[in-house]
C-alpha positions as CSV (number, residue, x, y, z in Angstrom):
1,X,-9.5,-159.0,-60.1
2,X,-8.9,-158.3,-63.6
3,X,-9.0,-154.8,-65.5
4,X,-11.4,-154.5,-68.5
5,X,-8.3,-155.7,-70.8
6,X,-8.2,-158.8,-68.9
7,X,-5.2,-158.2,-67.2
8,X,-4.6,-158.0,-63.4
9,X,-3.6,-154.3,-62.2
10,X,0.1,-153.8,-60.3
11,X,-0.5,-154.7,-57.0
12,X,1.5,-156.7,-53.7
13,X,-1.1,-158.4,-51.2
14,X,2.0,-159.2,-49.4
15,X,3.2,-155.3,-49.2
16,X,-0.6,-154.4,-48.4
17,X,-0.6,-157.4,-45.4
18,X,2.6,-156.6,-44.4
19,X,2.0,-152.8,-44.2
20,X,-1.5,-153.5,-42.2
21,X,0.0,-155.7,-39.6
22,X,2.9,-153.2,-39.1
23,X,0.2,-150.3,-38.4
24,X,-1.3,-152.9,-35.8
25,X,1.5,-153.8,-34.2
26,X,3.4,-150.4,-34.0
27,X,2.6,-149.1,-30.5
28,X,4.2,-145.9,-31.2
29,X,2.1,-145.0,-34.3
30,X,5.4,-144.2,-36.5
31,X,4.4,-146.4,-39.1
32,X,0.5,-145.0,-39.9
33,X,2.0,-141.8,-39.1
34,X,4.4,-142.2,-42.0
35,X,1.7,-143.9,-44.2
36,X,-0.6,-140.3,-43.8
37,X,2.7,-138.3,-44.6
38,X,3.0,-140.2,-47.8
39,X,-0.5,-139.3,-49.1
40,X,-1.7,-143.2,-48.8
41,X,-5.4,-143.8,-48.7
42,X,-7.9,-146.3,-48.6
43,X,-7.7,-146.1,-52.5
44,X,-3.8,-146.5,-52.6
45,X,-5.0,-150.5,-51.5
46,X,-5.9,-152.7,-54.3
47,X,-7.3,-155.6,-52.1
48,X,-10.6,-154.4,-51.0
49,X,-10.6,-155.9,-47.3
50,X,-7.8,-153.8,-47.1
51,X,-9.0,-150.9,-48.4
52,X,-11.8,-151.0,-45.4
53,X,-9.1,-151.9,-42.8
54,X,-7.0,-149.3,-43.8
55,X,-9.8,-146.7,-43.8
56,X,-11.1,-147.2,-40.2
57,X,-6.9,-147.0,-39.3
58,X,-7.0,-143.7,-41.0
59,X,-10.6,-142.3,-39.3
60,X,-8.7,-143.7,-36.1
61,X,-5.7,-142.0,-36.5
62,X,-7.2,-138.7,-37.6
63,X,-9.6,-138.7,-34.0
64,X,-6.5,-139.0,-32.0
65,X,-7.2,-142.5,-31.2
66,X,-4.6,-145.4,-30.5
67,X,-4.5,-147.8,-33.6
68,X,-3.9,-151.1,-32.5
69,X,-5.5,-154.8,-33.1
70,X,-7.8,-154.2,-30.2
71,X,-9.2,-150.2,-31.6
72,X,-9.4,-151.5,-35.0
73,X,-11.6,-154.4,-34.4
74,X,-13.7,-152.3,-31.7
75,X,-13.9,-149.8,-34.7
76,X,-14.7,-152.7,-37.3
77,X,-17.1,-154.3,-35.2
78,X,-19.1,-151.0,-34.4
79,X,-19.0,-149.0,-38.0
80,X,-21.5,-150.3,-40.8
81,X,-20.8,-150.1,-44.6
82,X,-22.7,-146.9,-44.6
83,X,-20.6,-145.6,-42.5
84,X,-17.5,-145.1,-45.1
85,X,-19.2,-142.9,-47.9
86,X,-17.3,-144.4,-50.6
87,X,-18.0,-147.7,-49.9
88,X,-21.9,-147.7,-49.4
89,X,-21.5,-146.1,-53.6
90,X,-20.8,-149.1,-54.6
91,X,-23.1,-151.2,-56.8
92,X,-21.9,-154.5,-55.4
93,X,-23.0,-153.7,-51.6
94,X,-26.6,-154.4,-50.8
95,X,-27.0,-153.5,-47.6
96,X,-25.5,-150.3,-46.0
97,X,-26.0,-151.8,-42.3
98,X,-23.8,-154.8,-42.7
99,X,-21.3,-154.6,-40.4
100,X,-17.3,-154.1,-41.3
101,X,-15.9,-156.7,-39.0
102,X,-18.3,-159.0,-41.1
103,X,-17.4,-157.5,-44.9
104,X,-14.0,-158.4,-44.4
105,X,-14.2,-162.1,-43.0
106,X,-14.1,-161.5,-39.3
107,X,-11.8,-161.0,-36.5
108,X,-9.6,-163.8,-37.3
109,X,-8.6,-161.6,-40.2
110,X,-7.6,-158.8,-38.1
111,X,-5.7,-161.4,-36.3
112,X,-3.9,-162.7,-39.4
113,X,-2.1,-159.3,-40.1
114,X,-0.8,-158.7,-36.8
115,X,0.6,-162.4,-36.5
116,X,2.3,-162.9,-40.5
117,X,5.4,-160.1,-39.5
118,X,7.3,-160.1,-36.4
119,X,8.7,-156.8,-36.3
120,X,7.5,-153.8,-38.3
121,X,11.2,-152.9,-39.8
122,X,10.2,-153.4,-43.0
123,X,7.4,-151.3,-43.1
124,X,9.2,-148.4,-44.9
125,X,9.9,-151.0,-47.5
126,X,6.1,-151.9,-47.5
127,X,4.7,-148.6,-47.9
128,X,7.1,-147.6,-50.8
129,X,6.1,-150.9,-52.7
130,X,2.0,-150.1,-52.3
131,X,2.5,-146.4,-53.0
132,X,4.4,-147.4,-56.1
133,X,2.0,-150.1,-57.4
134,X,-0.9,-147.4,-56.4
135,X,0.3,-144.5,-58.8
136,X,1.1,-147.5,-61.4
137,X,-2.9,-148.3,-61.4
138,X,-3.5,-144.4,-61.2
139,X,-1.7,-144.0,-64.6
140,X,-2.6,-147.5,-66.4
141,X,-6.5,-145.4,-65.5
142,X,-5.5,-142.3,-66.3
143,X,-3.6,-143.0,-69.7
144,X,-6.7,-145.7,-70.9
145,X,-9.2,-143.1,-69.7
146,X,-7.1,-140.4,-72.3
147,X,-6.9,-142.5,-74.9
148,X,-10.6,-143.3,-75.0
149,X,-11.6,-139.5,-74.7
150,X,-9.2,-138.3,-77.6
151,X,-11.6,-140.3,-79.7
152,X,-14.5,-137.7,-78.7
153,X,-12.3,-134.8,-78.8
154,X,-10.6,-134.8,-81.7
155,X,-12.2,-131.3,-82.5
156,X,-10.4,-129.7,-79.1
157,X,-7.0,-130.7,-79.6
158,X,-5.3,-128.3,-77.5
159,X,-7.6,-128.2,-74.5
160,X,-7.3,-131.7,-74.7
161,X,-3.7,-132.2,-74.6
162,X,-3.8,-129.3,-71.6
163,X,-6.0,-131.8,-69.1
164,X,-4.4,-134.8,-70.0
165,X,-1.1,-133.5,-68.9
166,X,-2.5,-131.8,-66.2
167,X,-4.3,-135.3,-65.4
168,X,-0.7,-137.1,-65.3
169,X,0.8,-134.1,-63.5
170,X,-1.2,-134.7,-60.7
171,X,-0.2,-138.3,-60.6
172,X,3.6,-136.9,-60.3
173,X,2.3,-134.8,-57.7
174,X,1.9,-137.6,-54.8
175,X,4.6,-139.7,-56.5
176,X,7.0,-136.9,-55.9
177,X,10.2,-137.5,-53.3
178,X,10.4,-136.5,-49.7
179,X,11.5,-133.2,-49.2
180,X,12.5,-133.1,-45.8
181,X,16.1,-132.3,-44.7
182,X,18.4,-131.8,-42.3
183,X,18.9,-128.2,-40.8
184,X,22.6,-128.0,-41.2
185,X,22.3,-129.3,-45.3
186,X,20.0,-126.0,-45.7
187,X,22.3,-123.6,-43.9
188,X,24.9,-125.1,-46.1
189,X,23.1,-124.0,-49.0
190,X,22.2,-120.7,-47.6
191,X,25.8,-119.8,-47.1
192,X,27.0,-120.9,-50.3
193,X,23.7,-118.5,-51.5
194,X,25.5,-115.4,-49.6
195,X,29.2,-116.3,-50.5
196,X,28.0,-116.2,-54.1
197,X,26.2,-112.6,-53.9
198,X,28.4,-111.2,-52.3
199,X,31.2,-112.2,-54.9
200,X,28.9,-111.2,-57.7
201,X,28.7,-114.8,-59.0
202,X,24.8,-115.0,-58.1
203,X,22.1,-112.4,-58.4
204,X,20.2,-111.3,-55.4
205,X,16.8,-111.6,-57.7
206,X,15.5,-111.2,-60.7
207,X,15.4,-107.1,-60.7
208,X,12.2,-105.3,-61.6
209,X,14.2,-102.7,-63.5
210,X,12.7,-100.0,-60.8
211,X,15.4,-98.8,-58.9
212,X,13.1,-97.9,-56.4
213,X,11.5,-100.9,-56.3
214,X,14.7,-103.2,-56.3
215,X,15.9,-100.9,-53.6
216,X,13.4,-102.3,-51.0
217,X,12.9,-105.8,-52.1
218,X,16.4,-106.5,-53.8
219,X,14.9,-108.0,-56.7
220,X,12.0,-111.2,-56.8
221,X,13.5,-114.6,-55.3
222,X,13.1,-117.9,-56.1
223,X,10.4,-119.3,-54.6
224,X,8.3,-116.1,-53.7
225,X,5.2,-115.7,-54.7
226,X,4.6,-112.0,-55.7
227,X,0.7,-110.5,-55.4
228,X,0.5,-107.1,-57.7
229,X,-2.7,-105.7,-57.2
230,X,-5.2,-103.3,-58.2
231,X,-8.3,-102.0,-59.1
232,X,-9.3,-101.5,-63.0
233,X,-7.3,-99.5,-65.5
234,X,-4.7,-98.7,-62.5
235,X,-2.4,-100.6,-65.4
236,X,-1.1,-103.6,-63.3
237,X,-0.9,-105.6,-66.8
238,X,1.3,-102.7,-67.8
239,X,3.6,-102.8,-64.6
240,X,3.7,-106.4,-65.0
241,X,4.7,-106.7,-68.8
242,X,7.3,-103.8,-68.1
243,X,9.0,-105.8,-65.7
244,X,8.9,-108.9,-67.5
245,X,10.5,-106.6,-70.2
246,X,13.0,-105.1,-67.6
247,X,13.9,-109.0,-66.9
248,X,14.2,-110.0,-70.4
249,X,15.9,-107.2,-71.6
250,X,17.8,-105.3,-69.1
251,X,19.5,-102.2,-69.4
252,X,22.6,-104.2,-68.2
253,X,23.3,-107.3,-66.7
254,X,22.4,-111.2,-67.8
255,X,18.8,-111.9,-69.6
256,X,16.6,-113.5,-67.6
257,X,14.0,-115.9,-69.6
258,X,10.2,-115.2,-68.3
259,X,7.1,-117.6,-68.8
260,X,4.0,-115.7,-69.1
261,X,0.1,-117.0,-68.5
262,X,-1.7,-114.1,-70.0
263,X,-5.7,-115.4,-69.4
264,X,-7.3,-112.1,-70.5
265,X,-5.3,-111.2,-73.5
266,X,-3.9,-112.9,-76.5
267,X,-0.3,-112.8,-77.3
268,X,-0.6,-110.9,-80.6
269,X,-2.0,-107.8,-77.9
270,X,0.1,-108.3,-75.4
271,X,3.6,-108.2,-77.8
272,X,2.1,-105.1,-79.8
273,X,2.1,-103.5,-76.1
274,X,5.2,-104.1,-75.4
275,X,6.4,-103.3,-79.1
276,X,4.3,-99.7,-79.3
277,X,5.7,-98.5,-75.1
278,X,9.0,-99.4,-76.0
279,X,8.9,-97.7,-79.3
280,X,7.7,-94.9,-77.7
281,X,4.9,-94.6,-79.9
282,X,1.0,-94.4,-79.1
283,X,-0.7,-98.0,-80.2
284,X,-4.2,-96.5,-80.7
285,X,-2.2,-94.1,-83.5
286,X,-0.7,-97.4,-85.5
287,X,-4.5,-98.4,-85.3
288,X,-5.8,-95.2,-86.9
289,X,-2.8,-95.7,-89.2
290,X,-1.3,-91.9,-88.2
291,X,2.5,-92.7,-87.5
292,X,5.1,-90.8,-89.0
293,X,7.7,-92.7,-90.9
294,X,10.5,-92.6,-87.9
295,X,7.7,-93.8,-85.5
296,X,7.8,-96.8,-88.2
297,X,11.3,-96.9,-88.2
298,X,11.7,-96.7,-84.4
299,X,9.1,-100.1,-84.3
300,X,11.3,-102.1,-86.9
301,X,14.2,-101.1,-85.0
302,X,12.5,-102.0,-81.4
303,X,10.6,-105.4,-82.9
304,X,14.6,-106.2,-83.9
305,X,15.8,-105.6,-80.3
306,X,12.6,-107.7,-78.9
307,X,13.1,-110.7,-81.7
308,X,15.8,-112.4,-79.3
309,X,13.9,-111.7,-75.7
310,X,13.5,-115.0,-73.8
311,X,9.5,-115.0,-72.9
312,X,7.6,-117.5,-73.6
313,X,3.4,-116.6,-73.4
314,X,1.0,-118.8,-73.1
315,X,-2.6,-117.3,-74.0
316,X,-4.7,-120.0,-72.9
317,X,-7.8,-118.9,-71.9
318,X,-9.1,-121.5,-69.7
319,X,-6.7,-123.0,-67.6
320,X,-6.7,-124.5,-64.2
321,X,-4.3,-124.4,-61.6
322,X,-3.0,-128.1,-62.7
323,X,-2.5,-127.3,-66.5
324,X,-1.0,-124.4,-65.4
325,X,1.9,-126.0,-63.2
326,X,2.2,-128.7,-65.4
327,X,3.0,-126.2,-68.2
328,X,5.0,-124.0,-66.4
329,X,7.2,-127.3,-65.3
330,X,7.6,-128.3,-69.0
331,X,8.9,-125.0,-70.7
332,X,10.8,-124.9,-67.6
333,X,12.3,-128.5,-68.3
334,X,13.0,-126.9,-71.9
335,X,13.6,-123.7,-71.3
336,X,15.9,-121.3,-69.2
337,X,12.9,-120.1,-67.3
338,X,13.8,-117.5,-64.5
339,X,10.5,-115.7,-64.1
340,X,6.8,-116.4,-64.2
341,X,4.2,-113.8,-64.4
342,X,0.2,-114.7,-64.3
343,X,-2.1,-112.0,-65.8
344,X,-4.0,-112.7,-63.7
345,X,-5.5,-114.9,-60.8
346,X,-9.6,-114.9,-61.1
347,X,-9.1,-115.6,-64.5
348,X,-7.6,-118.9,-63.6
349,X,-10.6,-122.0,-63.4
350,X,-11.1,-123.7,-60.7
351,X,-10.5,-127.7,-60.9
352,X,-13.6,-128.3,-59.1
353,X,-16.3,-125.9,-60.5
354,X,-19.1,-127.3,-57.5
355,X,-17.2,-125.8,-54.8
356,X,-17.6,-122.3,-53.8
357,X,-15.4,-119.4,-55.6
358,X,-13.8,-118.3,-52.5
359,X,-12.4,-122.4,-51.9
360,X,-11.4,-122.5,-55.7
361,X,-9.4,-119.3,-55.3
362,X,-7.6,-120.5,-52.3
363,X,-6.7,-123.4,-54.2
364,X,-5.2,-121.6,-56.9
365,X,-3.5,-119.3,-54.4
366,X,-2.1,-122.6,-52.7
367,X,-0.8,-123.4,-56.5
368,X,1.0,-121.0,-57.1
369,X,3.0,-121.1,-54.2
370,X,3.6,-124.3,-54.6
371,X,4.4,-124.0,-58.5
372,X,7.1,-120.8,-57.4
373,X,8.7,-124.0,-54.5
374,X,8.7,-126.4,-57.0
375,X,10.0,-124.6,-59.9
376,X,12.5,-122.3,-58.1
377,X,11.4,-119.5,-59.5
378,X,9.7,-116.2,-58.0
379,X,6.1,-116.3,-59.7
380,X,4.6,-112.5,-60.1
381,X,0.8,-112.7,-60.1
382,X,-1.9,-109.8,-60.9
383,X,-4.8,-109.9,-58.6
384,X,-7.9,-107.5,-58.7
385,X,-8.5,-105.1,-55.3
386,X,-12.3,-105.6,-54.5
387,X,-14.6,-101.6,-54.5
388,X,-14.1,-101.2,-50.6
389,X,-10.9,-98.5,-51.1
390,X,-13.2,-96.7,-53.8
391,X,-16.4,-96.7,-51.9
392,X,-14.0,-95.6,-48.6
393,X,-12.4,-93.0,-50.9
394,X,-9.0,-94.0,-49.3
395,X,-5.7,-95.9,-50.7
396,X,-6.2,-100.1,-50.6
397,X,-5.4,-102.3,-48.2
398,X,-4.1,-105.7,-47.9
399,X,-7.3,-106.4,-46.9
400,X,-9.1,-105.5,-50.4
401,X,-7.5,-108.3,-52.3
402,X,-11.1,-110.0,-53.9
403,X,-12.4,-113.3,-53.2
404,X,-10.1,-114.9,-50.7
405,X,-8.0,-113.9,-47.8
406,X,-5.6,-117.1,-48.6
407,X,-4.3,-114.6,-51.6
408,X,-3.2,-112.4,-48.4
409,X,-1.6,-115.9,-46.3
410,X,0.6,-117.2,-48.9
411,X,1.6,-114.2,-50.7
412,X,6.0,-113.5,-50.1
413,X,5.2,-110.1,-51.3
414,X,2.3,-107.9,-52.1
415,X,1.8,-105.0,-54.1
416,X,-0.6,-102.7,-54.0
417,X,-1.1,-100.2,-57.4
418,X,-3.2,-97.0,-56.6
419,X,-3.5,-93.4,-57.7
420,X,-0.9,-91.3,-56.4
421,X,-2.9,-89.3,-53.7
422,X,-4.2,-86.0,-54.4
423,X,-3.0,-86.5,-58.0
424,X,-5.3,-89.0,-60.2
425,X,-7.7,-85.7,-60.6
426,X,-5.4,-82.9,-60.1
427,X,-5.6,-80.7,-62.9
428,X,-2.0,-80.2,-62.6
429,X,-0.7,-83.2,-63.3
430,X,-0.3,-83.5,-67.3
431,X,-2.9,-85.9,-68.9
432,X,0.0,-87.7,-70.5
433,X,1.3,-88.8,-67.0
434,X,-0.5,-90.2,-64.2
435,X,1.4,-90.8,-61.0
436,X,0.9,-93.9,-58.9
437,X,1.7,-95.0,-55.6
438,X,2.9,-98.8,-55.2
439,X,2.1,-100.0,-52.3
440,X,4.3,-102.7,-50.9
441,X,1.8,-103.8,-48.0
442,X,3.4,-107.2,-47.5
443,X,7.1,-108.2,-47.9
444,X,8.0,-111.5,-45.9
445,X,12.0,-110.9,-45.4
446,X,12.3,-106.8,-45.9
447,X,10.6,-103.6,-45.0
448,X,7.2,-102.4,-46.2
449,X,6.1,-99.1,-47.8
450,X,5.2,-96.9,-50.6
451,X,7.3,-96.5,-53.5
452,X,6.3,-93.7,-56.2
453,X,5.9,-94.0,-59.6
454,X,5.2,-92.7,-63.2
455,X,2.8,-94.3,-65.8
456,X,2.4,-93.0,-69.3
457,X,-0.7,-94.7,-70.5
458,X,0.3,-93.3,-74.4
459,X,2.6,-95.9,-74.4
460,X,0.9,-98.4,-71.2
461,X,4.8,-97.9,-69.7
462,X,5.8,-97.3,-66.2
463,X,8.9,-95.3,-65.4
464,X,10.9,-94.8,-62.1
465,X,9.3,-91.8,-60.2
466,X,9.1,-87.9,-61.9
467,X,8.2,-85.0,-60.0
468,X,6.0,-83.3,-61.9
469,X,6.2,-79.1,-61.6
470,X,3.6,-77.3,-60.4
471,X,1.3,-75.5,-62.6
């Protein structure tokens, strides 16, 4: 069973037989237990009767049923080749109704397994050897497969280089260590977490820069997955790249180095934004080429200040959920990354663009909460709110986050940006000023509520809370 080199992929028939016979002989289940924690499938066999025993062990397995010698050969004897879909695919099989038990060699076989080990000790041994040898053939695939397509896209160079390293990533993905531990390990680390706050060695979170804000959540924490949402023109980019700003360039305190997916706007836009709000000076006006000379002098002075801010953008606009992680884990590897912010999640493709929209986005969701776990690092998203609060004439809900509900399930925290009520059309509210209300509707380990604010769309910047006077 060569490869089309002529070389024979990585592979251990002894592993594989040895693995088998352990599942078969394990009465209680520990070992084809451990085999479904550690992502192993009918693929992750390279000898094919395998594959097919191993598959009716998993069907077994996953119906609650015992998996012994006696279930798997009842199973074997009963099931047909079209009864495992990716089997009855193949080219080489001629008829769908041939029975299992017959495809690979007969009982005897099943026999063999259960009789070559004595004892299933080994079988942690075993499994480690075929998952191993199973991500090797993955990537000898994977890497031939890339180096065959660069050929035919030489004109999509950095799209390219994006999948393939998405492609890889997700190879890393199941080849990735356990991460189970012990209870006491993690309250070791979460009272090392406390001593260190409260002796001013370790920051609670990365702060917002909204003392409001930081006041109920205490800053965003590693691992969090943060949802700020709204409707249109609300300016949730705005409150997003102002506390990016906040991070990078606090008033006081440490810098904190932010990574930043912007899928809707380039990099050029989003840095003039940030240059023209913290200037203080209106960007349509630098457009229309009617700044003064100190507005000019206040951006030269301001692009200075932003030259040394740690943010790293990434304007990509077509990423999945895969070239995003695997991005976000290399400038983390190189990079001093303490924030990431998305701008923003339906702009983000889905891997799989047959499945419905509402599946893709509750993969992505699932993504990024795994990318914030992974990377240790709280990830701030921008989500759109769906009409229903418009249409209702009321403030959003939870409930009003657009396209999927697992947004809502995985979210650490969610933030909701509205219209102050009463105040988005009240004639006496200045038209330079718009107040908003941020809802913080979800919050995992503190208090919910409302916290007020003020956004100045002359220079797309939010500022802490201002009361305006009445007219």
């Amino acid at each position: 069973m060569t490869d089309e080199r002529g070389k024979i992929p990585p592979h251990s028939p002894e592993a594989e037989e040895g693995l088998l016979g352990a599942c078969l002989i394990d009465p209680g289940q520990d070992v084809i237990s451990a085999c479904m924690e550690a992502g192993l499938r009918a693929e992750s066999f390279f000898v094919p009767t395998n594959k097919v025993i191993f598959q009716v062990m998993m069907d077994l397995y996953s119906a609650n049923s015992a998996v012994d010698e006696v279930t798997t050969l009842d199973a074997l004897s009963s099931r047909t080749i079209g009864s495992i879909d990716w089997l009855k695919n193949k080219q080489s099989i001629s008829d769908p109704k041939t029975p299992l038990l017959k495809l690979i060699g007969g009982a005897s076989q099943l026999t063999r397994l259960s009789s070559r080990i004595e004892s299933f000790a080994n079988a942690s041994h075993w499994r480690e050897i075929v998952r191993k040898k199973w991500l090797l053939r993955r990537l000898i695939l994977t890497t031939s497969n890339i180096a065959e397509e660069a050929y035919a896209n030489q004109d999509q160079l950095d799209h390219f280089l994006g999948d393939a390293e998405a492609r890889i990533f997700s190879i890393q993905e199941d080849g990735s260590a356990d991460t189970t531990q012990k209870f006491d390990s993690a309250i070791g680390d979460a009272q090392n977490l406390i001593q260190n706050i409260l002796l001013g060695q370790q920051d609670s979170g990365v702060m917002t820069g909204y003392k409001d804000i930081d006041k109920m959540t205490f800053g965003l924490h590693n691992g969090q997955m943060v949802v700020l949402a709204a409707r249109p023109s609300m300016g949730k980019t705005s409150l997003g790249m102002n506390i990016a700003e906040n991070a990078a360039k606090p008033k006081k305190g440490e810098a904190r180095g932010i990574l930043v997916f912007s899928l809707e706007m380039p990099a050029e836009q989003l840095a003039m934004r940030m240059l023209c709000g913290r200037a203080r000076v209106n960007m349509r006006r630098v457009r229309d080429r009617m700044i003064s000379p100190e507005q000019q002098r206040m951006l030269h002075t301001t692009a200075k200040e932003l030259n040394d801010a740690p943010i790293w953008i990434d304007d990509s606009s077509s990423l999945n959920i895969l070239q995003m992680r695997a991005k976000a884990r290399r400038v983390k590897k190189q990079n001093d990354v303490s924030l990431i912010v998305v701008d923003y999640l339906q702009l983000i493709s889905g891997t799989d663009p047959r499945v419905p929209r509402e599946q893709q986005i509750s993969e992505i969701s699932r993504g990024i909460k795994a990318m914030a776990k992974e990377l240790k690092v709280p990830v701030l998203v921008l989500s759109q709110l769906n009409r229903a609060s418009e249409k209702e004439n009321r403030q959003p809900r939870i409930s009003d986050l657009r396209e999927s509900g697992s947004i809502e399930q995985d979210a650490d925290v969610v933030f909701l940006l509205a219209a102050k009520q009463n105040s988005e059309d009240n004639p006496t509210v200045p038209q330079a000023a718009r107040d908003r209300d941020l809802i913080i509707a979800k919050q995992r380990n503190g208090p919910t509520g409302i916290v007020s604010m003020t956004f100045i769309p002359e220079f797309t910047r939010f500022e802490d809370y201002t009361q305006q006077p009445d007219a």
